[in-house]
RODO-2510 file (C-alpha; in nm, 4 decimals, decimal comma):
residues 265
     n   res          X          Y          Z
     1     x     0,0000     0,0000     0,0000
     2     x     0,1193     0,3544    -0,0628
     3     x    -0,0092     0,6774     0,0511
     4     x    -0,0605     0,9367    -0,1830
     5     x    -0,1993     1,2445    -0,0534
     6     x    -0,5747     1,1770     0,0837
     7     x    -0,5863     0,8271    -0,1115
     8     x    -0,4029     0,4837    -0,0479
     9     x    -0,2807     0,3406    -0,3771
    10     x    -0,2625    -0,1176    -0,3512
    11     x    -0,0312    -0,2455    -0,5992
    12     x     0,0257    -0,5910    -0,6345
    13     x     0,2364    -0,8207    -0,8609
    14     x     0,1855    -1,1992    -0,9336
    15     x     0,3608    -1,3513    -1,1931
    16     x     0,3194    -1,6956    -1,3847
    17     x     0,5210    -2,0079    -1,5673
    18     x     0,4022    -2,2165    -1,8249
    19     x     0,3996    -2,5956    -1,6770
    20     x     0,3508    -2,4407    -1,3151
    21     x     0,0627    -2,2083    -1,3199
    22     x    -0,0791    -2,2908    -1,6044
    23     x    -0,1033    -2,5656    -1,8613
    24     x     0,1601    -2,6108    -2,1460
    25     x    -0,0373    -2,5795    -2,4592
    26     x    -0,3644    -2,3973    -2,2896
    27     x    -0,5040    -2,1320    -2,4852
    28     x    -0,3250    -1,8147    -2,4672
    29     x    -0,6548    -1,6413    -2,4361
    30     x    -0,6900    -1,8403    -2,1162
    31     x    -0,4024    -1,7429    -1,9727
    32     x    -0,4454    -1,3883    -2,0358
    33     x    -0,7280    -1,3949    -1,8550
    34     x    -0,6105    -1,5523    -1,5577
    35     x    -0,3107    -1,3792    -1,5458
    36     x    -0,5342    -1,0364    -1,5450
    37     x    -0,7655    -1,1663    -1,2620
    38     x    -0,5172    -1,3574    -1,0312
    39     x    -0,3818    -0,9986    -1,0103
    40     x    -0,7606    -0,8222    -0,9383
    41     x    -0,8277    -1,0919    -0,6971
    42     x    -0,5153    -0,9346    -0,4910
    43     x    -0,6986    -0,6418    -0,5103
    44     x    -1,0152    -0,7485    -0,3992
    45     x    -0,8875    -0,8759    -0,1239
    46     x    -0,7545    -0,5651    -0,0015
    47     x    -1,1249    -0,3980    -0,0824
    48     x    -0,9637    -0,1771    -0,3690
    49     x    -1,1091    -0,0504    -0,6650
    50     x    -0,8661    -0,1663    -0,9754
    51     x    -0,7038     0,1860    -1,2084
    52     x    -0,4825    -0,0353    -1,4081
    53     x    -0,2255    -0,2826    -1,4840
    54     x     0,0767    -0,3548    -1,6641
    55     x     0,1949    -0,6174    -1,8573
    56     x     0,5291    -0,8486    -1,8655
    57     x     0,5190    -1,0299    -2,1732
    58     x     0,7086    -1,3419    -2,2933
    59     x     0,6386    -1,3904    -2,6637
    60     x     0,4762    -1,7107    -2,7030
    61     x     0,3149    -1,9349    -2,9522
    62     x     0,0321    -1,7924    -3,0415
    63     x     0,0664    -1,4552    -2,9113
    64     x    -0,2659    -1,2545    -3,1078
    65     x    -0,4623    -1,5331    -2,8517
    66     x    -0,3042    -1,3947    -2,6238
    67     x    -0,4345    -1,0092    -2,7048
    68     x    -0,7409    -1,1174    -2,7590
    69     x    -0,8264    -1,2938    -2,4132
    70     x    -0,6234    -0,9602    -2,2437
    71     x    -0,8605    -0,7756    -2,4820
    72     x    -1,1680    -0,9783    -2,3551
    73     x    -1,0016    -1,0173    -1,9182
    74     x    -0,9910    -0,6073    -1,8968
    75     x    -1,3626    -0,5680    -2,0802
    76     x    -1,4864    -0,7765    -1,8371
    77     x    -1,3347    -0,6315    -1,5280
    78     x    -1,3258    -0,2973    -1,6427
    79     x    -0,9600    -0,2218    -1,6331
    80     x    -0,7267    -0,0313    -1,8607
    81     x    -0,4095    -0,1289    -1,9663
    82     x    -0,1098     0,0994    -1,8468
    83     x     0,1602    -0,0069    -2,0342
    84     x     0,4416    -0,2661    -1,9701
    85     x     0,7210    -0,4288    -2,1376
    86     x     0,7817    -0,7466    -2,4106
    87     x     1,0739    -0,9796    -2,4582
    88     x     1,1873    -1,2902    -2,6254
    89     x     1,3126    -1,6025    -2,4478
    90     x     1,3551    -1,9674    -2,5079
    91     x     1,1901    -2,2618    -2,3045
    92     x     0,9067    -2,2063    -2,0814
    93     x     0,6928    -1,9176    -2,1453
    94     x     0,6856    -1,6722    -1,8208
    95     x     0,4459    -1,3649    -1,7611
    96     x     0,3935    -1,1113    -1,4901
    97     x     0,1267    -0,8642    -1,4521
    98     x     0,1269    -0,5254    -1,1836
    99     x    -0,2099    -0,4859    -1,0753
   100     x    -0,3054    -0,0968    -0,8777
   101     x    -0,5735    -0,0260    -0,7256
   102     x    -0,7451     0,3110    -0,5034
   103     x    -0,8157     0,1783    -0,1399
   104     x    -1,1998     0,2159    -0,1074
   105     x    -1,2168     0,1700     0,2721
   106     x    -0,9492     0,2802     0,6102
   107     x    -0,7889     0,0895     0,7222
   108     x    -0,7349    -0,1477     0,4274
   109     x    -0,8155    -0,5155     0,5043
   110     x    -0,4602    -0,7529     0,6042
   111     x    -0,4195    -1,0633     0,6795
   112     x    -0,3084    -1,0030     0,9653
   113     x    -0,6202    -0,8445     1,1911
   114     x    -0,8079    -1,1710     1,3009
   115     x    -0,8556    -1,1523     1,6507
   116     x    -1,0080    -1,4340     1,9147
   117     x    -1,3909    -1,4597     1,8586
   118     x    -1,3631    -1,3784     1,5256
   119     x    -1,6079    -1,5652     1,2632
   120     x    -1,4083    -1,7440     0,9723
   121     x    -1,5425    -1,6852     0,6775
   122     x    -1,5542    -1,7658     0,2813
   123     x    -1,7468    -1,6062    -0,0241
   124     x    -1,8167    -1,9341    -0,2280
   125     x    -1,6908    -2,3346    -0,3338
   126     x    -1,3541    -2,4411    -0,3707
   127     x    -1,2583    -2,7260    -0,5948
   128     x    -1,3917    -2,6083    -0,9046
   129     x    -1,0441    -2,5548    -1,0465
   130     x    -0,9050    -2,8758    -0,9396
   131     x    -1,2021    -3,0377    -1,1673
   132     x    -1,1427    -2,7752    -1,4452
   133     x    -0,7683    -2,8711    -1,4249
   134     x    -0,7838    -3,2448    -1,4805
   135     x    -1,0430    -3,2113    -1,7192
   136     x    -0,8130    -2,9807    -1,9367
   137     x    -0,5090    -3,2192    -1,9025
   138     x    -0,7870    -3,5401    -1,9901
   139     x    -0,8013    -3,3924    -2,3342
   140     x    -1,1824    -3,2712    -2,2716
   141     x    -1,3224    -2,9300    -2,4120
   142     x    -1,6082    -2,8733    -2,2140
   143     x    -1,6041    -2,5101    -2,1799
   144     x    -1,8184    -2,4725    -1,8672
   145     x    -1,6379    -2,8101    -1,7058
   146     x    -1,3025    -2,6251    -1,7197
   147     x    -1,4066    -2,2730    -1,6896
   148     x    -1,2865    -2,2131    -1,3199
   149     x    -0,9590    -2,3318    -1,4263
   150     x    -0,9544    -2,1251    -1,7640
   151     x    -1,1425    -1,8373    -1,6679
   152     x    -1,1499    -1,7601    -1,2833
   153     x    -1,3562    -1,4709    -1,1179
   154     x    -1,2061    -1,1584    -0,9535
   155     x    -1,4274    -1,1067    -0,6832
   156     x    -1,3732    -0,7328    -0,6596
   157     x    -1,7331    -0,6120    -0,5629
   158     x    -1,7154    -0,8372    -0,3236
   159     x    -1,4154    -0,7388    -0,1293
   160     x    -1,5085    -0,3566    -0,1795
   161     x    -1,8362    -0,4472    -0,0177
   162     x    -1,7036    -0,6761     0,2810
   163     x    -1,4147    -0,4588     0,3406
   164     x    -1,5487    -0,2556     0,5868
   165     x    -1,6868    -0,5241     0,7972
   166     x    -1,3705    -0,7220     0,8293
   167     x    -1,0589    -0,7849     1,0437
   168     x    -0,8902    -0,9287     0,8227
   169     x    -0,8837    -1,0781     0,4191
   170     x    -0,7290    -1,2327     0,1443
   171     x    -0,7569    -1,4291    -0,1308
   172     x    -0,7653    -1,8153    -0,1912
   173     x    -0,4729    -1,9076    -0,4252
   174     x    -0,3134    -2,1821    -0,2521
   175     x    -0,5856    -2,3640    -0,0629
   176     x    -0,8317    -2,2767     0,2002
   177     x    -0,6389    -2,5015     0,4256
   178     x    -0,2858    -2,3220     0,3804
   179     x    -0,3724    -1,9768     0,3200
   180     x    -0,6055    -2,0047     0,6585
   181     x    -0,2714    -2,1488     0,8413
   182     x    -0,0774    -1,7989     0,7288
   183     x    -0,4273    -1,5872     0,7793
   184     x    -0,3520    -1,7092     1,1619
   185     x     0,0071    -1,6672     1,1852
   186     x    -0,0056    -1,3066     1,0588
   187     x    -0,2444    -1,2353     1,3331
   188     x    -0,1475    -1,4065     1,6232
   189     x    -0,5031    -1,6913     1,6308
   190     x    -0,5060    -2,0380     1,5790
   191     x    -0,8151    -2,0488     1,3215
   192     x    -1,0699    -2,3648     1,4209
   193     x    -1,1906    -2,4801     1,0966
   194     x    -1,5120    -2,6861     1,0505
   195     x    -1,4239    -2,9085     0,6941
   196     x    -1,8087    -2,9910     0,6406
   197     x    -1,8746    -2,6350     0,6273
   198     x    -1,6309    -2,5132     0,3453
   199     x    -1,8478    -2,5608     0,0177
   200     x    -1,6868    -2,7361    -0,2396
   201     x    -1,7570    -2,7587    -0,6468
   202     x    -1,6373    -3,1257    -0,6410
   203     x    -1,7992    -3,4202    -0,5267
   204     x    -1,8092    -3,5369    -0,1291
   205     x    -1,5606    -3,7949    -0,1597
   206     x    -1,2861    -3,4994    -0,2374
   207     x    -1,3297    -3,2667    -0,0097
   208     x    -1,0033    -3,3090     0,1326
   209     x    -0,8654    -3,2764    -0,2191
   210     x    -1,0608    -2,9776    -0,2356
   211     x    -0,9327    -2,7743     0,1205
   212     x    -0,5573    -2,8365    -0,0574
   213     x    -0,6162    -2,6937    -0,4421
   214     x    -0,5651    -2,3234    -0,5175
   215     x    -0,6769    -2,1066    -0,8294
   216     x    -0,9946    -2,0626    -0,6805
   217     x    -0,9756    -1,7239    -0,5553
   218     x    -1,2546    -1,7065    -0,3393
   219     x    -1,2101    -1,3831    -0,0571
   220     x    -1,1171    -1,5519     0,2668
   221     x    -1,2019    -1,3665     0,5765
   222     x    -1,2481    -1,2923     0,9445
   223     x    -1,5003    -1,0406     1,1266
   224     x    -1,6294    -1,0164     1,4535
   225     x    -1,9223    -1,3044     1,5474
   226     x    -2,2003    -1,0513     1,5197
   227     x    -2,1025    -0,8442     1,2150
   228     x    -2,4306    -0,8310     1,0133
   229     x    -2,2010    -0,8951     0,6449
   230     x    -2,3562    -0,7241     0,3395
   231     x    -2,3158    -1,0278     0,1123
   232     x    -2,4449    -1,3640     0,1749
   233     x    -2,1046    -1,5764     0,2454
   234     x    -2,0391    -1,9331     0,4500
   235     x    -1,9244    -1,9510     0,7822
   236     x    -1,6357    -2,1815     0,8229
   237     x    -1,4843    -2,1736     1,1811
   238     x    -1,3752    -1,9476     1,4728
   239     x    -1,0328    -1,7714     1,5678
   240     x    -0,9049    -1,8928     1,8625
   241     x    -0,6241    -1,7473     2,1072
   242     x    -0,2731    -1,8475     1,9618
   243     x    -0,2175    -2,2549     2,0579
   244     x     0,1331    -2,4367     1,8918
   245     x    -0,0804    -2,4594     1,5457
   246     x    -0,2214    -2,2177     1,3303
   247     x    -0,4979    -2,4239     1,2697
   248     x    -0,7459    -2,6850     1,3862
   249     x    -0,9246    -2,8742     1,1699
   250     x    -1,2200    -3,0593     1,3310
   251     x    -1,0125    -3,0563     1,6105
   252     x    -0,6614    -3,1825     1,4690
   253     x    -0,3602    -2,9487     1,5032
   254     x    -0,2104    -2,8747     1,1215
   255     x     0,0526    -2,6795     0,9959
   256     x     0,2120    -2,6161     0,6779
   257     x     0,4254    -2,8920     0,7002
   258     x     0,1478    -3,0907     0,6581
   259     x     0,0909    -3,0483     0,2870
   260     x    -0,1927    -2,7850     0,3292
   261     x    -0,2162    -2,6511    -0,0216
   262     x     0,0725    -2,5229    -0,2986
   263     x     0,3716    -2,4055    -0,1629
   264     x     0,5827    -2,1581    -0,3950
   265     x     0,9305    -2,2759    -0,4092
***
């Protein structure tokens, strides 16, 4: 966050490989998109309004797809493109894209604010990119079968909205399980997290499955028990006083050395 006069500018930078974050081969269009709201989804999570972004661009192998999916990712959300930089490389292809945003609401939501008594919170099912994934990479073209995997949401009215009723927020990239474990270690709880009450896109039998995958971006949250929230979301668990985990799930101490979702190394 930077201050800038009477406003609070969020900037945020994610940055993806082919073969890691997205599929080799996938349609350029697709990643465009993602790579457009993976960055908004930051700034959701922070309650900011998006201004603009800029683009790091790899030439790849199809690169007017690629255009025309950024073309169609900032219609959709509304965004302008700044500016940015291309280059040429050999082997994987890798992209990064700098996301700003105007802070709609003081302070602006952290991960690290969760305090005991809070409510745990999420905006909507996880999963539905694991299934979108393996479809891709089973050689099936189902658009709406892989579209949370292609073509994820930015939830950006929905963090403006929720942003002043929270203690803390962010973003589900790497799995409800792990990004609740560093949710409670930035603040200072241990999170106790109710599995049967996360809703998941997938069938019951991979639920677990579910907790671990990222690329969902859902808005993860915390905000005090009573807090009547302007959206309708799904309760998930409590914050507790700090205990030797960051979280409990249905009662079983977890951390992330437990394989809790995608680690970035």
């Amino acid at each position: 966050m930077l201050d800038l006069g009477g406003e609070a500018l969020v900037l945020t930078h994610d940055m993806m490989a082919e073969g890691v974050h997205f599929l080799p081969g996938q349609d350029p269009a697709d990643v465009a998109w993602k790579l457009v709201a993976c960055n908004l989804s930051d700034l959701a999570s922070k309650g900011a309004q998006p201004l603009g972004v800029l683009l790091g661009y790899m030439f790849g192998q199809d690169d007017a797809r690629f255009v025309a999916g950024l073309g169609e990712a900032l219609a959709h959300f509304g965004v302008p493109l700044l500016g940015g930089d291309t280059i040429s490389g050999t082997g994987p292809q890798a992209l990064g894209l700098t996301a700003i945003g105007r802070a709609t609401c003081r302070p602006v939501p952290s991960r690290g604010g969760a305090q005991p008594g809070d409510a745990l919170w999420i905006t909507g099912a996880v999963g539905g990119a694991m299934l979108g994934c393996e479809a891709l990479k089973a050689g099936k073209a189902d658009a709406e079968a892989t579209r949370a995997y292609r073509r994820p949401e930015a939830l950006v009215a929905e963090g403006q909205a929720l942003a002043p009723y929270v203690s803390a927020m962010m973003d589900v990239s790497d799995g409800v399980l792990l990004d609740a474990a560093r949710m409670a270690r930035a603040s200072g709880v241990t999170f106790a997290l109710d599995s049967a009450a996360v809703p998941i896109a997938t069938h019951e039998t991979r639920r677990g499955d579910a907790l671990r995958w990222g690329d969902d971006y859902q808005l993860l949250f915390t905000a005090p028990a009573d807090a009547a929230l302007p959206i309708a979301c799904h309760k998930i668990g409590e914050a507790l006083p700090q205990g030797s985990s960051p979280l409990l799930l249905d009662g079983l101490p977890l951390s992330e050395a437990d394989g809790l979702g995608y680690e970035h190394r």
